[in-house]
C-alpha positions in Angstrom: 31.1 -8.3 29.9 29.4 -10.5 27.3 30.0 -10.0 23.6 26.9 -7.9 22.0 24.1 -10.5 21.5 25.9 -13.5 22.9 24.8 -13.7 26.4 28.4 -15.3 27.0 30.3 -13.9 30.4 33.0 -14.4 32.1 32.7 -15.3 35.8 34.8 -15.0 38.9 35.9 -19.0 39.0 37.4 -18.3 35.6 35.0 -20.1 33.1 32.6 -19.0 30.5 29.1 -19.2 31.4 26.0 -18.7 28.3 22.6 -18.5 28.7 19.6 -19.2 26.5 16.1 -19.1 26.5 15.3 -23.0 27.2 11.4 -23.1 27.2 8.6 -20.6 28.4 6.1 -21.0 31.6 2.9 -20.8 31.0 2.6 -17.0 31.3 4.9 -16.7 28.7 7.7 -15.6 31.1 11.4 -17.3 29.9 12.3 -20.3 31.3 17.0 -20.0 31.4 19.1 -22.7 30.7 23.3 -22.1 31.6 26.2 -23.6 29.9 29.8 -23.6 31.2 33.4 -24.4 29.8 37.1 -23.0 30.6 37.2 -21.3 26.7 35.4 -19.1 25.3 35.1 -20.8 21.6 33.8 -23.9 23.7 31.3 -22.2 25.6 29.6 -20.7 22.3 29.5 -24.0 20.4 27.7 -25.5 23.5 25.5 -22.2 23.5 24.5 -22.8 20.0 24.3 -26.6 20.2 21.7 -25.4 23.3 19.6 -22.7 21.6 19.1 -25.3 18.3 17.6 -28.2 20.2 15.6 -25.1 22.2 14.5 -23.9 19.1 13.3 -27.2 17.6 11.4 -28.3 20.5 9.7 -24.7 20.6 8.8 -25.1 17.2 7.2 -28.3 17.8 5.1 -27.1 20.5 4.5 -23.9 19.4 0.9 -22.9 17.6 0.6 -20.7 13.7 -1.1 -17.7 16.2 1.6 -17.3 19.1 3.9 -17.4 15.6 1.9 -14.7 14.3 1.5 -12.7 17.4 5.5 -12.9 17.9 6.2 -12.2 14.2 3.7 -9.0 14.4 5.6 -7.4 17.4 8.8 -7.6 15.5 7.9 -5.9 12.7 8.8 -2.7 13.9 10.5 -1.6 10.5 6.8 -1.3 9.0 4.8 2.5 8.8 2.3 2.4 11.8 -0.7 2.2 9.9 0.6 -0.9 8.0 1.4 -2.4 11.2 -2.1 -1.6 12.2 -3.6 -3.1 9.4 -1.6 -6.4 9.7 -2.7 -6.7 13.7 -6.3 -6.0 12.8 -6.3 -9.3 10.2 -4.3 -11.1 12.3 -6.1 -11.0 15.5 -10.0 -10.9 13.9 -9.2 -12.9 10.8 -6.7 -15.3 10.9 -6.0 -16.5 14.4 -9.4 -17.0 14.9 -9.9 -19.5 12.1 -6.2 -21.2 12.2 -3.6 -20.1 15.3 -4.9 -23.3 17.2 -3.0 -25.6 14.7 0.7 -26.3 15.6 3.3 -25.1 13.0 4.6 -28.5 12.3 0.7 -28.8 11.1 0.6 -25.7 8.9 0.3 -27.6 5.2 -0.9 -26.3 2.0 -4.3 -27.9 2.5 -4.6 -26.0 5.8 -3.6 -22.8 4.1 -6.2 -23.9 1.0 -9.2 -24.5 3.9 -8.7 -21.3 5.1 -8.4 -19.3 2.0 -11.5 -21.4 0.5 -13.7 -20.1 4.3 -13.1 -16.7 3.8 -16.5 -14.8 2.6 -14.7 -11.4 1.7 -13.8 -9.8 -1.3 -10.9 -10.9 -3.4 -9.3 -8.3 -2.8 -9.3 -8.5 0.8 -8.5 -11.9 1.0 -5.5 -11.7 -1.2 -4.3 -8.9 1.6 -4.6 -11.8 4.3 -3.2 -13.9 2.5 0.3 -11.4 1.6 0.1 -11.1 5.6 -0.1 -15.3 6.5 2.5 -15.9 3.2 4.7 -13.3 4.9 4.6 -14.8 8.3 5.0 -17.8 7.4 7.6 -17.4 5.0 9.7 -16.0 7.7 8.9 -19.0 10.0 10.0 -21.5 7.2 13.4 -19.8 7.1 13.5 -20.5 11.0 12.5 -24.0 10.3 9.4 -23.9 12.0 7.7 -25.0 9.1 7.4 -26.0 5.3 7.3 -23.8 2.6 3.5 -24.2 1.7 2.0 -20.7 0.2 3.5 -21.2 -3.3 0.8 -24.0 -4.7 -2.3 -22.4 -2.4 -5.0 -20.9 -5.4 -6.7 -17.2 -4.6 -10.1 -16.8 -5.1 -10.0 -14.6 -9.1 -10.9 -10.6 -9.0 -13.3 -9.5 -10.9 -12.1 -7.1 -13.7 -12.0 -3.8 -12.0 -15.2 -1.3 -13.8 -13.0 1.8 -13.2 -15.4 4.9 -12.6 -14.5 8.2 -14.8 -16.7 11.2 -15.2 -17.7 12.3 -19.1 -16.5 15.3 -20.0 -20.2 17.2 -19.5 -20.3 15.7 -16.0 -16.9 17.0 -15.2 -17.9 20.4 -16.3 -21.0 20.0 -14.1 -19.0 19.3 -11.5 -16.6 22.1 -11.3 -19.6 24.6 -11.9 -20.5 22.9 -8.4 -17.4 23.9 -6.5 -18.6 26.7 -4.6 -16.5 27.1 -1.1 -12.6 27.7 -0.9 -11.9 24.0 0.2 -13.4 22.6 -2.8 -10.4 24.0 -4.7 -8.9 20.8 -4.0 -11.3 18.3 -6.0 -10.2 20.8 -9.2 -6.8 19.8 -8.2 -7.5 16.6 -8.2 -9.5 16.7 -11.3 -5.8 17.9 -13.0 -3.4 16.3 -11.1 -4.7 13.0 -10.1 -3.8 13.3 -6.1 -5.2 10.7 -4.0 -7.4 12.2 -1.4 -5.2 11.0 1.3 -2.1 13.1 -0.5 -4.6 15.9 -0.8 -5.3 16.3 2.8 -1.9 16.0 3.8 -1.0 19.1 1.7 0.8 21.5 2.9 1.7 25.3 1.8 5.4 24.6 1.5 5.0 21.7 -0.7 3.2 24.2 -3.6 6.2 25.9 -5.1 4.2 29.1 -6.8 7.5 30.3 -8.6 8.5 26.6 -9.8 4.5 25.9 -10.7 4.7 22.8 -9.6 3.4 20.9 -6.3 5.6 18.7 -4.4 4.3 15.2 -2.7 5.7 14.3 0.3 2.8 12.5 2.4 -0.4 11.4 3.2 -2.6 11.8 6.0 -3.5 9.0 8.0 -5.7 8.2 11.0 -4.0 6.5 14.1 -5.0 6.1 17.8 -7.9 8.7 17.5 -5.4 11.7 16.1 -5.1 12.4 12.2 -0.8 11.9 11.1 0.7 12.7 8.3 3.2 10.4 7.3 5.3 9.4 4.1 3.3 8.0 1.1 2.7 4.2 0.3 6.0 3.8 -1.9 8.9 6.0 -3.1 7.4 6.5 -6.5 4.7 8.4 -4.7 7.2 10.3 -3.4 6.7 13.1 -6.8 6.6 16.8 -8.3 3.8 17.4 -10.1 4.0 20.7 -12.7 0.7 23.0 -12.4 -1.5 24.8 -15.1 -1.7 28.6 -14.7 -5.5 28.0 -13.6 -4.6 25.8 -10.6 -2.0 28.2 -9.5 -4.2 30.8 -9.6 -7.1 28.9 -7.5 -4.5 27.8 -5.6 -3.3 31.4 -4.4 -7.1 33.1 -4.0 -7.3 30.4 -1.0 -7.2 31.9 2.5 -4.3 30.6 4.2 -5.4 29.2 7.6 -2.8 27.5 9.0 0.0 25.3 7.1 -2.1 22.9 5.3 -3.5 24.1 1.7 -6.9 22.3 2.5 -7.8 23.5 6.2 -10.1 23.7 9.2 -9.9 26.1 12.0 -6.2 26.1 11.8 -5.9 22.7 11.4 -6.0 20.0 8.3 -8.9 18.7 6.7 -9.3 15.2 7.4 -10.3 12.5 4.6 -13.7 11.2 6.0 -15.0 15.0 6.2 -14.1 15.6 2.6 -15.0 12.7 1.3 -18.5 13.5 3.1 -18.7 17.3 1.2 -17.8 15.7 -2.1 -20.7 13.1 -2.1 -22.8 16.4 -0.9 -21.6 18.2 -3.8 -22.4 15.5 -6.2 -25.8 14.9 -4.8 -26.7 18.6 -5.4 -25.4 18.7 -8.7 -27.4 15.4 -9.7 -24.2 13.3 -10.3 -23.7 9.8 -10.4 -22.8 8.6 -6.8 -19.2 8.2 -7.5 -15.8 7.1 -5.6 -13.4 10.2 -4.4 -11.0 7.9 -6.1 -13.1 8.3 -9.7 -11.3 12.2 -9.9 -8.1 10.2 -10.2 -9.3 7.8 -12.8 -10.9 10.7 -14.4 -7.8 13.1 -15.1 -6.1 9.8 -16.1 -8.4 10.0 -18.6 -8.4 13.2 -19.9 -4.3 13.6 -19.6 -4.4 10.4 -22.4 -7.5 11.8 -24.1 -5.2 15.5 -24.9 -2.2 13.0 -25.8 -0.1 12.5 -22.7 2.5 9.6 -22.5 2.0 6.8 -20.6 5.4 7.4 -19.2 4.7 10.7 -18.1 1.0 9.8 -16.7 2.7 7.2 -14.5 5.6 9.4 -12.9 2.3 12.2 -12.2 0.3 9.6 -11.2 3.0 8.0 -8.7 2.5 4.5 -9.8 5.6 2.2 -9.2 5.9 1.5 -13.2 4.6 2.1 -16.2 2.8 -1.6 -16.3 0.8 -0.6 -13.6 -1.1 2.4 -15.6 -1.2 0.8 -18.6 -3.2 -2.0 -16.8 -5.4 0.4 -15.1 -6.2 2.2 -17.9 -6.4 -0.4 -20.8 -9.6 1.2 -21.7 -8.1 4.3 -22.6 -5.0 2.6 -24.1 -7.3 0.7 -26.9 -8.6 4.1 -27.5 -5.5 5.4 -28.4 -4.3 2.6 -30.0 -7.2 3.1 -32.3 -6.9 6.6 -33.0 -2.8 6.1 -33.7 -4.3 2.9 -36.5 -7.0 5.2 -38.1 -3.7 8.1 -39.1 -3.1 5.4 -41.2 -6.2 6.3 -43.6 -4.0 9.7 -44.4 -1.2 8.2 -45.5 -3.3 5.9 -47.8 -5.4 8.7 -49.2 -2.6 10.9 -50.0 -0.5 8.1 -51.7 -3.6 7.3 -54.0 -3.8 9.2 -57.6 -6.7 11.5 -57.8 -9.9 9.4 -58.9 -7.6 6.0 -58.5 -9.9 3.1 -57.4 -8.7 0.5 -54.9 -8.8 -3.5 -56.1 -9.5 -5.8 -53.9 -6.1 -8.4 -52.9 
């Protein structure tokens, strides 16, 4: 029997015999080489003398898109619909434009060409780039090829115009809300959910008793079915505390089935309530905004009525503080403005009554 992940084993004559993977036919199939000595200790040095020069002249031969494609199958330890994402990019995006070069080819003006070809947005470019600088990051460490992503330049995004509603146009639109699903663009309006985290929703994640809402998931799309999977990152992973008002809205729903936001027993899915939202601000004569604005919009508020940043992140899920701060800049030269002009009381109450103020 071989040792696990060896291919070493012990034959009948008495010697060791090893096998490795010594090329590939043209279908891809493996193409075996054997190596034989009397001790096992000898038999694995010539194993791995074997699978080295194997590896090399693979490497050598072998293209940036059969690297990609191999590197994409093994990434089994990603969430489906990341896995999905990196197969769509790699197959219609990348391979297309670069998997014909060999890896021993792959230099930082290769990487450069490519990056400079894409017409996309920045942000969608930076995304295939993270995929190509992860790939080949790993095949550097293989020594399939140099280390090229650190000195390749990304195209510059655009300073982000993040969409909030005015307080009149958020009062507007909750006058709006008139079925028992649109309870949950209130909740969104006071606890910042992302739609996808909205849909996924179920009745045991609202604690009535606790007020509070627990968030555990987020619904998904994948192979034709709707999922519901864990969120993006463990600090989305949250309990959100609830106003009495929400709670209340919360308990006059019908409950149809296990999910808080649901249709004929089943959940709501994200491209159908996205679709009622933009109905609902067409009717109410609303600027034609993102689902995603409700988000940016009880940011807003929860820093307007004199939340922490600290707190606001932890609601909001966001990985750290850094992260809201930068979204919300806006709103934090606001405050930083309002904090500077408390300054006036102090001065006005240490001044005598009719003192005049000299210039320096």
């Amino acid at each position: 029997m071989s040792r696990r992940g060896e291919n070493i084993y012990k034959r009948k004559d008495g010697r060791y015999e090893g096998r490795y993977i010594k090329s590939r036919a043209a279908d891809g199939k493996a193409v075996y080489g054997y190596v034989y000595a009397r001790r096992y200790d000898e038999v694995k040095a010539l194993l791995a003398e074997k699978k080295a020069g194997a590896a090399a002249a693979e490497g050598s031969a072998m293209t940036l898109g059969g690297w990609l494609t191999d590197w994409q199958n093994a990434r089994t330890e990603l969430k489906e619909s990341t896995r999905l994402l990196y197969r769509r990019h790699i197959r219609n995006t990348i391979i297309p434009k670069i998997g014909g070069i060999k890896m021993k080819a792959v230099t930082v003006e290769a990487v450069q060409r490519f990056i400079n070809s894409l017409s996309m947005a920045p942000a969608t470019v930076r995304l295939v780039f993270v995929i190509l600088k992860a790939a080949l990051r790993d095949a550097c460490d293989q020594g399939l090829c140099a280390d090229v992503c650190g000195k390749v330049r990304l195209p510059r995004e655009p300073v982000k115009n993040v969409e909030i509603l005015t307080p009149a146009q958020q009062r507007r639109l909750e006058a709006s809300l008139s079925e028992s699903n649109d309870a949950g663009i209130l909740l969104c309006l006071y606890t910042g959910l992302r739609i996808g985290e909205l849909c996924a929703l179920r009745w045991r994640d609202v604690d009535f008793e606790g007020s509070a809402l627990s968030v555990r998931g987020t619904q998904v799309r994948q192979n034709g079915g709707l999922k519901v999977t864990p969120p993006k990152s463990r600090a989305s992973l949250r309990t959100i505390p609830l106003p009495d008002f929400i709670l209340d809205k919360l308990r006059a729903l019908p409950r149809d089935g296990e999910f808080v936001l649901s249709h004929m027993g089943g959940p709501v899915e994200v491209r159908s309530y996205r679709r009622r939202f933009k109905r609902i601000l067409a009717e109410a004569e609303l600027p034609d905004i993102r689902f995603h604005a409700l988000r940016h919009t009880f940011s807003s508020r929860a820093l307007e009525v004199g939340m922490d940043y600290k707190t606001l992140s932890e609601v909001l899920g966001h990985a750290s503080v850094a992260t809201t701060m930068d979204l919300y800049v806006h709103s934090l030269d606001e405050y930083k403005r309002s904090q500077m002009d408390k300054l006036r009381e102090i001065y006005a109450a240490d001044l005598p009554s009719g003192a005049a103020v000299s210039g320096a």
